[in-house]
C-alpha positions as CSV (number, residue, x, y, z in Angstrom):
1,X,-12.4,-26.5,19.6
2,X,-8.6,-27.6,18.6
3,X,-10.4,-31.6,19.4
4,X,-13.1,-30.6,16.7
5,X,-10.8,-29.7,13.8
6,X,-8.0,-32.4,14.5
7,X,-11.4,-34.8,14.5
8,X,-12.4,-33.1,11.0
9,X,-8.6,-33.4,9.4
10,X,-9.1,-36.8,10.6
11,X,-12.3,-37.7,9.3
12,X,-11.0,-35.6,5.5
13,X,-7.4,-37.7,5.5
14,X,-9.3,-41.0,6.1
15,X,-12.2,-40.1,2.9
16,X,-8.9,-39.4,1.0
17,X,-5.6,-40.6,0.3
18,X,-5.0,-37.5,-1.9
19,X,-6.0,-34.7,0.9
20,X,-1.9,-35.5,2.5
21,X,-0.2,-34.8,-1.4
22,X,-2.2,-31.7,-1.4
23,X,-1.4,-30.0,2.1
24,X,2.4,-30.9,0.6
25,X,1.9,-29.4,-2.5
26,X,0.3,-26.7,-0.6
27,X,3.3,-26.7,2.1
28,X,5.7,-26.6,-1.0
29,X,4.5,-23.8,-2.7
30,X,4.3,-21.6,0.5
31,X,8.0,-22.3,0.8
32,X,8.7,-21.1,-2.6
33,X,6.8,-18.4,-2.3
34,X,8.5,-17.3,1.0
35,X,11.4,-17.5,-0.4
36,X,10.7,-16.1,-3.8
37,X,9.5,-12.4,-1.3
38,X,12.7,-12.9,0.4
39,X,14.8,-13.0,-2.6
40,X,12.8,-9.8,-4.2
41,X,13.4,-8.2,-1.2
42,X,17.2,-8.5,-1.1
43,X,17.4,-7.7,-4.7
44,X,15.4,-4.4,-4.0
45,X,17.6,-3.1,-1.1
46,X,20.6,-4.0,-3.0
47,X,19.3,-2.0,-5.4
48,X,18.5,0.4,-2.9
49,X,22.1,0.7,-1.7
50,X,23.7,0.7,-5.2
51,X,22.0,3.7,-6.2
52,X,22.7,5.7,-3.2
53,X,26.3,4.9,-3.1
54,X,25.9,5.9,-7.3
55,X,24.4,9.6,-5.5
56,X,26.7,9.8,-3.0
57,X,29.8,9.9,-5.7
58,X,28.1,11.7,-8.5
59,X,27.6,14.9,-5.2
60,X,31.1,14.8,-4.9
């Protein structure tokens, strides 16, 4: 099965030049977008933790 897609990818890369600029552009944007979730993530839980620390004093 693995031989039969690497023969296809193969066979796509070879009818055109354009297919590798594409899986990078691809490849790129994944990245981004990893670390665009990563970054909303930190902000949220910082956010998180702010506003329990704000709690924590306005109980006292």
């Amino acid at each position: 099965m693995q031989g039969d897609i690497n023969d296809l990818n193969m066979l796509i890369k070879k009818e055109s030049r354009s297919t590798y600029y594409i899986h990078y552009f691809a490849q790129s944007q994944k990245r981004k977008f990893k670390r665009l979730l990563i970054w909303m993530t930190l902000k949220l839980v910082e956010a998180c933790i702010k506003n329990l620390i704000f709690l924590e004093l306005d109980n006292r």
